[in-house]
PQR file with spaces between the fields and no chain letter, atoms N, CA, C, O and H, PARSE charges and radii, in Angstrom:
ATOM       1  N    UNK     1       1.038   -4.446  -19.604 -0.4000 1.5000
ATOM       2  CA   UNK     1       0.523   -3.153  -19.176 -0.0000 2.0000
ATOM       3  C    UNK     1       1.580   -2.096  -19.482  0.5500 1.7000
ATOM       4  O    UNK     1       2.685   -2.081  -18.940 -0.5500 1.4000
ATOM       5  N    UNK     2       1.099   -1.080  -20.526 -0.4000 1.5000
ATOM       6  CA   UNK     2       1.897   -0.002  -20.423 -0.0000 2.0000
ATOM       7  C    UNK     2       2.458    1.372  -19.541  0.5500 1.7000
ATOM       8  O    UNK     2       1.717    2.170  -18.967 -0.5500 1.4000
ATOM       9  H    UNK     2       0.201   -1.092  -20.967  0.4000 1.0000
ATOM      10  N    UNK     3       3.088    1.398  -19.561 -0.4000 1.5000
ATOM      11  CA   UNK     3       3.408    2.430  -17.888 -0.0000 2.0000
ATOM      12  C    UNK     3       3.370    3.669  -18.035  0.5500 1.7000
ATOM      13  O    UNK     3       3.957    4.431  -17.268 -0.5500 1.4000
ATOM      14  H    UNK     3       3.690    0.750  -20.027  0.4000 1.0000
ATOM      15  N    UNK     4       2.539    4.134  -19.236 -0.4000 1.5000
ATOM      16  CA   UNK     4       1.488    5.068  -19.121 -0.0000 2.0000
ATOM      17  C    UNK     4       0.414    4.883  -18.095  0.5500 1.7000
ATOM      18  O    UNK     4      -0.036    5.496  -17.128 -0.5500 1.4000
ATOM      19  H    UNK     4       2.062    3.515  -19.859  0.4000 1.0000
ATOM      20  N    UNK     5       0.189    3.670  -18.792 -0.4000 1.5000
ATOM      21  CA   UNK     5      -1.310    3.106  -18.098 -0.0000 2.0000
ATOM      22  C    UNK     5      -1.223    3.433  -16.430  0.5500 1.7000
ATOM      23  O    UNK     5      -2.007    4.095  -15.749 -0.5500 1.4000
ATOM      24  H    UNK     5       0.555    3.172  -19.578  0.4000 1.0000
ATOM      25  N    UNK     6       0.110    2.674  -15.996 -0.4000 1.5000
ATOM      26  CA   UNK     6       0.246    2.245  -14.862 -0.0000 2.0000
ATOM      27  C    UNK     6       0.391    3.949  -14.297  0.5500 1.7000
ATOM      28  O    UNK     6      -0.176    3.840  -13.209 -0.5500 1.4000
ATOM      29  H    UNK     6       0.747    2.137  -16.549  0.4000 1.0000
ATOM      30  N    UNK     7       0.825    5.477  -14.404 -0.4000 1.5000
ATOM      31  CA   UNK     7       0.753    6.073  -13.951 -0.0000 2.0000
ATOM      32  C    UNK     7      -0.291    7.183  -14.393  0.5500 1.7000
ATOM      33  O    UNK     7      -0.038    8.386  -14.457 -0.5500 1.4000
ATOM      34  H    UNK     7       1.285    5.565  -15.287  0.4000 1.0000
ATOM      35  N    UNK     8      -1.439    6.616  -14.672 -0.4000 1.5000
ATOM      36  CA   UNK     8      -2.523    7.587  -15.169 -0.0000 2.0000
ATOM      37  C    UNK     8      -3.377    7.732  -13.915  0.5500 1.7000
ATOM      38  O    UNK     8      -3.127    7.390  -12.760 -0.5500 1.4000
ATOM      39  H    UNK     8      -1.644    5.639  -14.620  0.4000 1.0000
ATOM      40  N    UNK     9      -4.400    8.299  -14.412 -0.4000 1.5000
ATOM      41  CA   UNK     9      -5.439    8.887  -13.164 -0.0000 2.0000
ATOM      42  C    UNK     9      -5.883    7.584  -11.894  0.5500 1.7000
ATOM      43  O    UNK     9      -6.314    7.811  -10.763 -0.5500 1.4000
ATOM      44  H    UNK     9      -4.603    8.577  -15.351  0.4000 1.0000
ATOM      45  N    UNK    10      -5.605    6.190  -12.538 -0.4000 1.5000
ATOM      46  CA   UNK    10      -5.828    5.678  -11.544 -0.0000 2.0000
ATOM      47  C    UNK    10      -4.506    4.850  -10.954  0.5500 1.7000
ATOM      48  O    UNK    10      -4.449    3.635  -10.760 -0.5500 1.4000
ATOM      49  H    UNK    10      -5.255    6.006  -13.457  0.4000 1.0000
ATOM      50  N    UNK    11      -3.674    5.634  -10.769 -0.4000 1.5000
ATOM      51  CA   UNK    11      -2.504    5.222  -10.190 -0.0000 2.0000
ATOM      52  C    UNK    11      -2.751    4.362   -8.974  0.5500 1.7000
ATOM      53  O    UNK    11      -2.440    3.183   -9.141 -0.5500 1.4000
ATOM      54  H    UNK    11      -3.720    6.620  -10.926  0.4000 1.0000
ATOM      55  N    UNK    12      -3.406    4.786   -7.381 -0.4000 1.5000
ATOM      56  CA   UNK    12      -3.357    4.394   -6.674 -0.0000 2.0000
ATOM      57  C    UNK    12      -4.110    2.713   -6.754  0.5500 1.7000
ATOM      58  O    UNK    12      -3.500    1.680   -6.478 -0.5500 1.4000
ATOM      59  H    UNK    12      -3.658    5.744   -7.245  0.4000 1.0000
ATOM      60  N    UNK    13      -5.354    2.781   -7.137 -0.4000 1.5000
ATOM      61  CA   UNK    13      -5.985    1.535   -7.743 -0.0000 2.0000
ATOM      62  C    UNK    13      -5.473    0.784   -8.193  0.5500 1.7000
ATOM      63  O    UNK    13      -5.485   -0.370   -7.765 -0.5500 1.4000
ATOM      64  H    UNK    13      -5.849    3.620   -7.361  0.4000 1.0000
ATOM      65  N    UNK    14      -4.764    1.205   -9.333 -0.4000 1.5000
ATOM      66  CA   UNK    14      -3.797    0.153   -9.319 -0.0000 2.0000
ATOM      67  C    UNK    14      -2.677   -0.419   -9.259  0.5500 1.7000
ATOM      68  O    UNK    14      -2.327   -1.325  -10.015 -0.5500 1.4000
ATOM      69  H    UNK    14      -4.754    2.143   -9.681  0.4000 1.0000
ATOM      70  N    UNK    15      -1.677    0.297   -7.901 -0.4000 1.5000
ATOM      71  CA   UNK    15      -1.300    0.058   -7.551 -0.0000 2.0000
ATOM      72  C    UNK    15      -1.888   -0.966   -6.201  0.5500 1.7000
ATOM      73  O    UNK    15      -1.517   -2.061   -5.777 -0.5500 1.4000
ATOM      74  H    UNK    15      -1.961    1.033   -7.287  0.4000 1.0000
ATOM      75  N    UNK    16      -2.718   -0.237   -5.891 -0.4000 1.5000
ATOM      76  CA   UNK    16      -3.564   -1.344   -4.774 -0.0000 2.0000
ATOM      77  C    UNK    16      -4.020   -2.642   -5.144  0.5500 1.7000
ATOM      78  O    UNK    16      -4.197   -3.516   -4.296 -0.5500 1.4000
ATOM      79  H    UNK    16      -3.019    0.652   -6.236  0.4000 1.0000
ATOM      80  N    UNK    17      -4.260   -2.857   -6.598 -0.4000 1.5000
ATOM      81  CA   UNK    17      -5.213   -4.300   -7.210 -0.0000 2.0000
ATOM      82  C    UNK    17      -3.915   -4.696   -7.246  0.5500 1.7000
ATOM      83  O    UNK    17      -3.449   -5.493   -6.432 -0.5500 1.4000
ATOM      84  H    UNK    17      -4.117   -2.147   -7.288  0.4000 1.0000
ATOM      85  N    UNK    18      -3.180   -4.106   -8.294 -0.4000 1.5000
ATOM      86  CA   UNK    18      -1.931   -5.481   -8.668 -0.0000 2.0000
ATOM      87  C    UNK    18      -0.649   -4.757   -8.656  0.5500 1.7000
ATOM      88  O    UNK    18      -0.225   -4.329   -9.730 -0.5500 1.4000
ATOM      89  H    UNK    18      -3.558   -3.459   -8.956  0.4000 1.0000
ATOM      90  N    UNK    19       0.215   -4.512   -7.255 -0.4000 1.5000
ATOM      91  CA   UNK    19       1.449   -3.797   -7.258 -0.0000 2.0000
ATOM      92  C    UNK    19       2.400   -4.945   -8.279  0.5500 1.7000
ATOM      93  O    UNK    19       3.318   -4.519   -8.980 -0.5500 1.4000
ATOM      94  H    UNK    19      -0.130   -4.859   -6.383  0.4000 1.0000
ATOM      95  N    UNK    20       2.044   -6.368   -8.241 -0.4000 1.5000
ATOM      96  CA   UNK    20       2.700   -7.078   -9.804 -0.0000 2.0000
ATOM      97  C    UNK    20       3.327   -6.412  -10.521  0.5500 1.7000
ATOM      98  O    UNK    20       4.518   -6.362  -10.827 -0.5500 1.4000
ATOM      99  H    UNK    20       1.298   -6.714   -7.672  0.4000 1.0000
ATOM     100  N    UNK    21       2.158   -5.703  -10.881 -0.4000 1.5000
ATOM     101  CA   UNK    21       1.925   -5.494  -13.162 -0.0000 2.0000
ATOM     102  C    UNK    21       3.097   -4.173  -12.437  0.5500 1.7000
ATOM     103  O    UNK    21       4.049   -3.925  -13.176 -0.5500 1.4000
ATOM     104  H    UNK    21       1.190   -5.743  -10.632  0.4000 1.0000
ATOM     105  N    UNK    22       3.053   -3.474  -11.260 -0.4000 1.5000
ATOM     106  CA   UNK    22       4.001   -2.073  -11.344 -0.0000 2.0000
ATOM     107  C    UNK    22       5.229   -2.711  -11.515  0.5500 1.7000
ATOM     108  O    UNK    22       5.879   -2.555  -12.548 -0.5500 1.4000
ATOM     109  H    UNK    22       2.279   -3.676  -10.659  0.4000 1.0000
ATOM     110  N    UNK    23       5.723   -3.635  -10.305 -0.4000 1.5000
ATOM     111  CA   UNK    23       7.074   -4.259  -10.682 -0.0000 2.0000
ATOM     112  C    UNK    23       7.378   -4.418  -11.745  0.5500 1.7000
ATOM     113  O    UNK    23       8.277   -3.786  -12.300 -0.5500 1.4000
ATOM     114  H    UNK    23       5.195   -3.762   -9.465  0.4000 1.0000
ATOM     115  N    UNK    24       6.463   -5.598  -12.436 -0.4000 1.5000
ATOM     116  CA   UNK    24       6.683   -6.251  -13.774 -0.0000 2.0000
ATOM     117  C    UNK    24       7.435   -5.077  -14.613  0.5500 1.7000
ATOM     118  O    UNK    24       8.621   -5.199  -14.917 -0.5500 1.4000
ATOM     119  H    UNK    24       5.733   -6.111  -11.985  0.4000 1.0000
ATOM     120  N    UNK    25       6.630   -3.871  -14.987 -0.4000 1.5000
ATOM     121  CA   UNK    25       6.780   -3.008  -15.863 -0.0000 2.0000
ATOM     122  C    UNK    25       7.927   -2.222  -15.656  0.5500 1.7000
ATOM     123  O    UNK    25       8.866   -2.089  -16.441 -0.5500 1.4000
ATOM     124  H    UNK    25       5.666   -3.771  -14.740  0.4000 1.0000
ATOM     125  N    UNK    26       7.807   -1.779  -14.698 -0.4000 1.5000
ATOM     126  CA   UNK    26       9.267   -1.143  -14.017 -0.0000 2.0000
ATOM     127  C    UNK    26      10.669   -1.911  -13.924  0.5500 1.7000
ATOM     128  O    UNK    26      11.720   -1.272  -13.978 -0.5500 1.4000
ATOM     129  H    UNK    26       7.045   -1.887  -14.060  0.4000 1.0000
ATOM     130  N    UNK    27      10.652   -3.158  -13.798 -0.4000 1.5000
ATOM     131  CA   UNK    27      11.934   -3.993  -14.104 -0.0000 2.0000
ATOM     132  C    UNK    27      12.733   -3.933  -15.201  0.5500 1.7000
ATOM     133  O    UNK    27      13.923   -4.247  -15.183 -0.5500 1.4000
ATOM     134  H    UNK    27       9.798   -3.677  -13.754  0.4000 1.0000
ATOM     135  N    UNK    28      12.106   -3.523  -16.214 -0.4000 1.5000
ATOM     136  CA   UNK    28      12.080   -3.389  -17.186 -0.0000 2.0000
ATOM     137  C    UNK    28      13.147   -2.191  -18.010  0.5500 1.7000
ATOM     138  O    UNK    28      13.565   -2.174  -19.168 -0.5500 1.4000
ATOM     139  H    UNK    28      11.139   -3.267  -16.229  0.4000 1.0000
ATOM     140  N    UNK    29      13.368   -1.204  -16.815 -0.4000 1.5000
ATOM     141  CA   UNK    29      13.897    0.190  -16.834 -0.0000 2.0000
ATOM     142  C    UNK    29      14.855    0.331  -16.248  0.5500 1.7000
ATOM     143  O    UNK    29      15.238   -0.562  -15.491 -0.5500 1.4000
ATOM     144  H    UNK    29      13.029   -1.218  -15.874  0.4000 1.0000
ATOM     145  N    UNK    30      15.532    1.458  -16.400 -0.4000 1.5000
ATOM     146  CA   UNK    30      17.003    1.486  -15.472 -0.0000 2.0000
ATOM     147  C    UNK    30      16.768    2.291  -14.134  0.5500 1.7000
ATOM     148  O    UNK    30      15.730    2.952  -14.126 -0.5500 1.4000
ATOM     149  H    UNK    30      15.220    2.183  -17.014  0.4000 1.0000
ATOM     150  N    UNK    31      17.219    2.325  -13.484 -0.4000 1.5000
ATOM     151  CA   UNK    31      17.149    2.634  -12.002 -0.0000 2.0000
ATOM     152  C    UNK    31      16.831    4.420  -12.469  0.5500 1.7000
ATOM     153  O    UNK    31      15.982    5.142  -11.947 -0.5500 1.4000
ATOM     154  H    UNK    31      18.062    1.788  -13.490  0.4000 1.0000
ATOM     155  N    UNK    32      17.699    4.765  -13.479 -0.4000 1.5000
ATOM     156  CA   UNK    32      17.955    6.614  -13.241 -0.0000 2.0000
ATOM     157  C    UNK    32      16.494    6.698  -14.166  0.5500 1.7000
ATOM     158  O    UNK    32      15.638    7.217  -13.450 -0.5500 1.4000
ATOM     159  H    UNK    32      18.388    4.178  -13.904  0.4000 1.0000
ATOM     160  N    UNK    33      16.128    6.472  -15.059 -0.4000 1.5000
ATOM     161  CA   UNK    33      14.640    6.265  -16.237 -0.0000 2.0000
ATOM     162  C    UNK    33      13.389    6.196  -14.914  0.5500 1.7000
ATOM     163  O    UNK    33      12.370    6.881  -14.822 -0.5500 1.4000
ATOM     164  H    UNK    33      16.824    6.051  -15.641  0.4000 1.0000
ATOM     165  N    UNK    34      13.866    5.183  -14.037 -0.4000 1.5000
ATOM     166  CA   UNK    34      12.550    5.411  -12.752 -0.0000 2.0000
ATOM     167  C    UNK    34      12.773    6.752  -11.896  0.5500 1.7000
ATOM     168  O    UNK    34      11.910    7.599  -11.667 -0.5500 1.4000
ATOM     169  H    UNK    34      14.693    4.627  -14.112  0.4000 1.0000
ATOM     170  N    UNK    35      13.561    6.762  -11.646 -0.4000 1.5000
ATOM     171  CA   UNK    35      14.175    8.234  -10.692 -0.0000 2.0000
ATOM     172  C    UNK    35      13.447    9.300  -11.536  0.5500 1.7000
ATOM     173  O    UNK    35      12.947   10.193  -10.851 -0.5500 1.4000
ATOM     174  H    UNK    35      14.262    6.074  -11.832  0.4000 1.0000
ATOM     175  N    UNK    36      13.241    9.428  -13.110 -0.4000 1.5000
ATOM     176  CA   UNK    36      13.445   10.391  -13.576 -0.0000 2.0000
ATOM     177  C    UNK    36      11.476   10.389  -13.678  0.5500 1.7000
ATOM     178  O    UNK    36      10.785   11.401  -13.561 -0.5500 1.4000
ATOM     179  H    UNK    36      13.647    8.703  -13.666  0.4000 1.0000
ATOM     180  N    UNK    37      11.104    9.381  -13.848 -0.4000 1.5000
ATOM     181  CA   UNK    37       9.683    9.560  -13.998 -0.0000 2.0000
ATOM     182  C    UNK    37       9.074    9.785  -12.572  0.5500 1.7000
ATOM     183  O    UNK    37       8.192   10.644  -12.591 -0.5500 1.4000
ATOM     184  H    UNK    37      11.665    8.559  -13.942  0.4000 1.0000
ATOM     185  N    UNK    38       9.284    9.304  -11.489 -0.4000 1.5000
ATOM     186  CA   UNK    38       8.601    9.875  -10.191 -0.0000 2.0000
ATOM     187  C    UNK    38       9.260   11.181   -9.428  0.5500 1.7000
ATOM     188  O    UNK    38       8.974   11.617   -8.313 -0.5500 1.4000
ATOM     189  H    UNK    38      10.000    8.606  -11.473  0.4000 1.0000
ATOM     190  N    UNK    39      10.117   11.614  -10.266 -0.4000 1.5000
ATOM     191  CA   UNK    39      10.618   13.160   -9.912 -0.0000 2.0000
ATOM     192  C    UNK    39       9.037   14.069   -9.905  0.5500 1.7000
ATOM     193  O    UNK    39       8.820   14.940   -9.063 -0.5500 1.4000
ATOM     194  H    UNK    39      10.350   11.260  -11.172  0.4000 1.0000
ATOM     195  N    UNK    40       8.066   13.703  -10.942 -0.4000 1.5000
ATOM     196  CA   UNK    40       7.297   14.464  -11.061 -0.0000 2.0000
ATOM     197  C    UNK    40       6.018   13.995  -10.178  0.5500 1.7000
ATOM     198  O    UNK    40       4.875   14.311  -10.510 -0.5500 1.4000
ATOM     199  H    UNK    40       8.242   12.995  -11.626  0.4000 1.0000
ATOM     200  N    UNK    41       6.227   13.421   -9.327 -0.4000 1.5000
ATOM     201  CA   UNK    41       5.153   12.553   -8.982 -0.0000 2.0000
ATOM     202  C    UNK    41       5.010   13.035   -7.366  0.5500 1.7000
ATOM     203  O    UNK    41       5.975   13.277   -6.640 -0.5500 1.4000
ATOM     204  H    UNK    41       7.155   13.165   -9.057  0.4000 1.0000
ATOM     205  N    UNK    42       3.419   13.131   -6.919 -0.4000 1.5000
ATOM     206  CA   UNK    42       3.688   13.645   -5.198 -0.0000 2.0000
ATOM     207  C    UNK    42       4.717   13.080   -4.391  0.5500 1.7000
ATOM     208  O    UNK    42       5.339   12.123   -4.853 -0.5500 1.4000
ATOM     209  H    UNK    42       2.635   12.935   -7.509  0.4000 1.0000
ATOM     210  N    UNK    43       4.931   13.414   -3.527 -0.4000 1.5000
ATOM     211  CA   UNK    43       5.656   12.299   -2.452 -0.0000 2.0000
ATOM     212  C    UNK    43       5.510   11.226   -2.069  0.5500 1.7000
ATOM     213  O    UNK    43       6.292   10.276   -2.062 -0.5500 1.4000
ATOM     214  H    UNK    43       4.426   14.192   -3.152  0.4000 1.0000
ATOM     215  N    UNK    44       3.742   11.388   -1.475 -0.4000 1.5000
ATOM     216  CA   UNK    44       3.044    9.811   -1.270 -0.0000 2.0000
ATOM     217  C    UNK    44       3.293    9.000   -2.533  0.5500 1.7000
ATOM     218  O    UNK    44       3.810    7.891   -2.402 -0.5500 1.4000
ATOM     219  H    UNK    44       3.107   12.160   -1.481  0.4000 1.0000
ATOM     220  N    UNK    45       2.952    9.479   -3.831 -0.4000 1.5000
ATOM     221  CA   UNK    45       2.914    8.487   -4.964 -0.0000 2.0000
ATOM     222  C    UNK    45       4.374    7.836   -5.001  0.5500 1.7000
ATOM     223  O    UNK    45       4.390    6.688   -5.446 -0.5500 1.4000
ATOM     224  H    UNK    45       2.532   10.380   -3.938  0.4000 1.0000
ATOM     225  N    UNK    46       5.670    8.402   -4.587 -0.4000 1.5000
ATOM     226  CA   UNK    46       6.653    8.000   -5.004 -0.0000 2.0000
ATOM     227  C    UNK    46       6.981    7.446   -4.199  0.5500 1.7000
ATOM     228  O    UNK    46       7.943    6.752   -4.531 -0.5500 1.4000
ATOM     229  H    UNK    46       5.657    9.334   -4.225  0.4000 1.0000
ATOM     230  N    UNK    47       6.588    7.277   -2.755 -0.4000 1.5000
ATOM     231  CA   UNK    47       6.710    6.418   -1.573 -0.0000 2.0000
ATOM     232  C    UNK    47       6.153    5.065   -1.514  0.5500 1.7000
ATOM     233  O    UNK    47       6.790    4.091   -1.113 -0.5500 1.4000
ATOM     234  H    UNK    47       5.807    7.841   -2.485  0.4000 1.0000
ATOM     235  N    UNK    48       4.668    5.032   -2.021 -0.4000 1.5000
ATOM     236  CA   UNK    48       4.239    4.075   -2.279 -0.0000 2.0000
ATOM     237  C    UNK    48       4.834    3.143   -3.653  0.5500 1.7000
ATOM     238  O    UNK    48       4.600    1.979   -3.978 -0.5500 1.4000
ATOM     239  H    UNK    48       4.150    5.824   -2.347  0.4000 1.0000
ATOM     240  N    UNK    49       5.491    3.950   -4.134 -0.4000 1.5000
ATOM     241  CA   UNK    49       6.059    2.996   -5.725 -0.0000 2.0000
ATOM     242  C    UNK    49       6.863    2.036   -4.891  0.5500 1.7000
ATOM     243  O    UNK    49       6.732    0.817   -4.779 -0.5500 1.4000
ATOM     244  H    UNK    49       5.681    4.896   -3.870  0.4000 1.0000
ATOM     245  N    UNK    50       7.988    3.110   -4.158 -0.4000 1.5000
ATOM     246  CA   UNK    50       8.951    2.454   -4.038 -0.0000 2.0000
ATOM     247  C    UNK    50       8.712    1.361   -2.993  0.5500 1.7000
ATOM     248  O    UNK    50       9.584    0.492   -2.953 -0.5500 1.4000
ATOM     249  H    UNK    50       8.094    4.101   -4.249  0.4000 1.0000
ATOM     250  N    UNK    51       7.805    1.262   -2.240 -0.4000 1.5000
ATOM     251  CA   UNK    51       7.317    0.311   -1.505 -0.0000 2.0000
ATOM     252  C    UNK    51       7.079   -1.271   -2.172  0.5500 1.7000
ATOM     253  O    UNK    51       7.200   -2.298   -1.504 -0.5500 1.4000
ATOM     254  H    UNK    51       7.097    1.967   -2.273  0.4000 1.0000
ATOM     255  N    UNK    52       6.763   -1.238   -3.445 -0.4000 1.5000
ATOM     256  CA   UNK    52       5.956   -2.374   -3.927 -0.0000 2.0000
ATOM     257  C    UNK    52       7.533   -2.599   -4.871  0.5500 1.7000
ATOM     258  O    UNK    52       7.113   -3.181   -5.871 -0.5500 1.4000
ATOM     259  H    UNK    52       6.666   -0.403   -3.988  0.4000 1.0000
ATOM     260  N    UNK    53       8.585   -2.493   -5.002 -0.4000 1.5000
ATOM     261  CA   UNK    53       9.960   -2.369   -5.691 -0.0000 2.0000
ATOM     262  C    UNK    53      10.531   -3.749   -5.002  0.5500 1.7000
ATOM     263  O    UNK    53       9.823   -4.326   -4.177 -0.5500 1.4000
ATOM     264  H    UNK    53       8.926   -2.021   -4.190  0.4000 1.0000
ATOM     265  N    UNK    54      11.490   -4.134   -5.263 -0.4000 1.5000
ATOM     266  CA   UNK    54      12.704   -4.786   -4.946 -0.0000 2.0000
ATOM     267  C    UNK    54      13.487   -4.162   -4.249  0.5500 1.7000
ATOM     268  O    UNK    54      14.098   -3.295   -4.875 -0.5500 1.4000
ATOM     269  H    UNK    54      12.066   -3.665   -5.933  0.4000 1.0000
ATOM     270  N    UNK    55      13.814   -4.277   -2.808 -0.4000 1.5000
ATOM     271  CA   UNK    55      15.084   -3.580   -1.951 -0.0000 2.0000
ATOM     272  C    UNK    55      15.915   -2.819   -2.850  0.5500 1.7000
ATOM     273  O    UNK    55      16.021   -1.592   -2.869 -0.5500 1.4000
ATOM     274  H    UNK    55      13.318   -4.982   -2.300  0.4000 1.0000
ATOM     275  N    UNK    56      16.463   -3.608   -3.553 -0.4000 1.5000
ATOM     276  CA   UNK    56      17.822   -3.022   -4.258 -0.0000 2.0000
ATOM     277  C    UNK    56      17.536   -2.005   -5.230  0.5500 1.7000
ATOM     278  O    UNK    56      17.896   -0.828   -5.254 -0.5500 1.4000
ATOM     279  H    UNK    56      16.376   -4.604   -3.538  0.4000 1.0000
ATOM     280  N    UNK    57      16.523   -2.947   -6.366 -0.4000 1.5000
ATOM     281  CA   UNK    57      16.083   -1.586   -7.005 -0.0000 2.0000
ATOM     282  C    UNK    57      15.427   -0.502   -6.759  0.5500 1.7000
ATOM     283  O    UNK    57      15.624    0.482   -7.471 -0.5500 1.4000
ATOM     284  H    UNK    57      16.231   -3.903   -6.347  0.4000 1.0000
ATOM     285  N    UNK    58      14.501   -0.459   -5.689 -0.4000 1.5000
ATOM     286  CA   UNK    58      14.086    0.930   -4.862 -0.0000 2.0000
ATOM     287  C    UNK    58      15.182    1.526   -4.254  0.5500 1.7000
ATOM     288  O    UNK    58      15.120    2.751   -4.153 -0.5500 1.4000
ATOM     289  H    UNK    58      14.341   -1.258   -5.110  0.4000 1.0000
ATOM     290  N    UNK    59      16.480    0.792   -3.689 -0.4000 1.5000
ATOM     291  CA   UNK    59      17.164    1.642   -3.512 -0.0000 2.0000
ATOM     292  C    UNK    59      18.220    2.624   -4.520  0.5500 1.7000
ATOM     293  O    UNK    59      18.805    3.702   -4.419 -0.5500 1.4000
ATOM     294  H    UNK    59      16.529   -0.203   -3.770  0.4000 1.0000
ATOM     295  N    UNK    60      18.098    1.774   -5.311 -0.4000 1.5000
ATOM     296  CA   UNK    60      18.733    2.470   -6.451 -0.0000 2.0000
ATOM     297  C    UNK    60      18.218    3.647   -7.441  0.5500 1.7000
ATOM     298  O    UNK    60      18.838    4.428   -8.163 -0.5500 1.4000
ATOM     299  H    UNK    60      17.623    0.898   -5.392  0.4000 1.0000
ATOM     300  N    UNK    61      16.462    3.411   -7.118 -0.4000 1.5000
ATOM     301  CA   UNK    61      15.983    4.545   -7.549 -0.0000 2.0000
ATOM     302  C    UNK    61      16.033    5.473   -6.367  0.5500 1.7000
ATOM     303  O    UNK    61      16.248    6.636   -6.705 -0.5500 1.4000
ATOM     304  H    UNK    61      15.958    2.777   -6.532  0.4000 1.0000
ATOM     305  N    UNK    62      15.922    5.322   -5.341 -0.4000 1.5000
ATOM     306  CA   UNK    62      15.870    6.283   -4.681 -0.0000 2.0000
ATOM     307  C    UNK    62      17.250    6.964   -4.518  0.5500 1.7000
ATOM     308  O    UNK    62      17.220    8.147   -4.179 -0.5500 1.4000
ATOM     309  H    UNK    62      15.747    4.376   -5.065  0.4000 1.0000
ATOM     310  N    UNK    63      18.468    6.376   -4.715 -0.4000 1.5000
ATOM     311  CA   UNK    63      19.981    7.107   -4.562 -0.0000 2.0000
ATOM     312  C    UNK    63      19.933    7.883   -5.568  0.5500 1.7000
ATOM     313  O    UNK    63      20.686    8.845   -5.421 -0.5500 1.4000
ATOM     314  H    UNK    63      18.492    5.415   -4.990  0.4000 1.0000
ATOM     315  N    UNK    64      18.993    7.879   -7.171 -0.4000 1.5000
ATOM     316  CA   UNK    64      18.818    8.754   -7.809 -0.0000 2.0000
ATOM     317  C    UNK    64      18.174   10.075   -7.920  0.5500 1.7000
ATOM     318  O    UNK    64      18.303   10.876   -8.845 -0.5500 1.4000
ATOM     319  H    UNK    64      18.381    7.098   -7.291  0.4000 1.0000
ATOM     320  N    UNK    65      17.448   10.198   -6.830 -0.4000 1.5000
ATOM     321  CA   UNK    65      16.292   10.979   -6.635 -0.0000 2.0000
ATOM     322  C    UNK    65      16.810   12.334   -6.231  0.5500 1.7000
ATOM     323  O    UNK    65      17.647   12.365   -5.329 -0.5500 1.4000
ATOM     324  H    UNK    65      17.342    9.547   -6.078  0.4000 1.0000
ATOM     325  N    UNK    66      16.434   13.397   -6.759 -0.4000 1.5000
ATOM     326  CA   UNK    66      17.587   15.234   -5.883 -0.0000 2.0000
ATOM     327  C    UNK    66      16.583   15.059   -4.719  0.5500 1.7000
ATOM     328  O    UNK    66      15.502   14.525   -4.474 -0.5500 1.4000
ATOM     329  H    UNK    66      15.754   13.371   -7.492  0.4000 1.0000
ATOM     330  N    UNK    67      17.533   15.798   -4.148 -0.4000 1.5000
ATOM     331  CA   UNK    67      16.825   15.886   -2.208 -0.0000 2.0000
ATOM     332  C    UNK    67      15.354   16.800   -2.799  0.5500 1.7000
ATOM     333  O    UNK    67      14.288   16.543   -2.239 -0.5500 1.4000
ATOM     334  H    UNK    67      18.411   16.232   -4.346  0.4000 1.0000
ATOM     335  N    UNK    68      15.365   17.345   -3.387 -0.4000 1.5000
ATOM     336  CA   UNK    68      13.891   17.954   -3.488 -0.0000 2.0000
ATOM     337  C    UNK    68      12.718   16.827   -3.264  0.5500 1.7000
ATOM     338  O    UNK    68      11.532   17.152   -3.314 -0.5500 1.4000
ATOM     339  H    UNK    68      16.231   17.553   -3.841  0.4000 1.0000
């Protein structure tokens, strides 16, 4: 799954069917490359990412994140 795919119009869906395929794809990336793509993303959306993450690597995206 490409992570286009994974953040297009049906983001939440599928994040709800298969938070998997989000990990899977996202492992894939460096902690600051995730930081930098849910900069643009609501709050809820970037809350819920980081939910379905790995401790460490959600925390690491999130130590990347500006307080905005």
């Amino acid at each position: 799954m490409r992570l286009a795919t994974l953040f297009g119009p049906d983001f939440h869906a599928t994040l709800a069917e298969d938070p998997n395929a989000f990990r899977e794809a996202l492992a894939e990336f460096h902690e600051e490359d995730i930081a930098e793509i849910v900069a643009d993303l609501p709050l809820e959306d970037v809350v819920a990412l980081l939910r379905v993450l790995p401790d460490d690597f959600g925390a690491g995206v999130l130590e990347r994140l500006t307080d905005e």
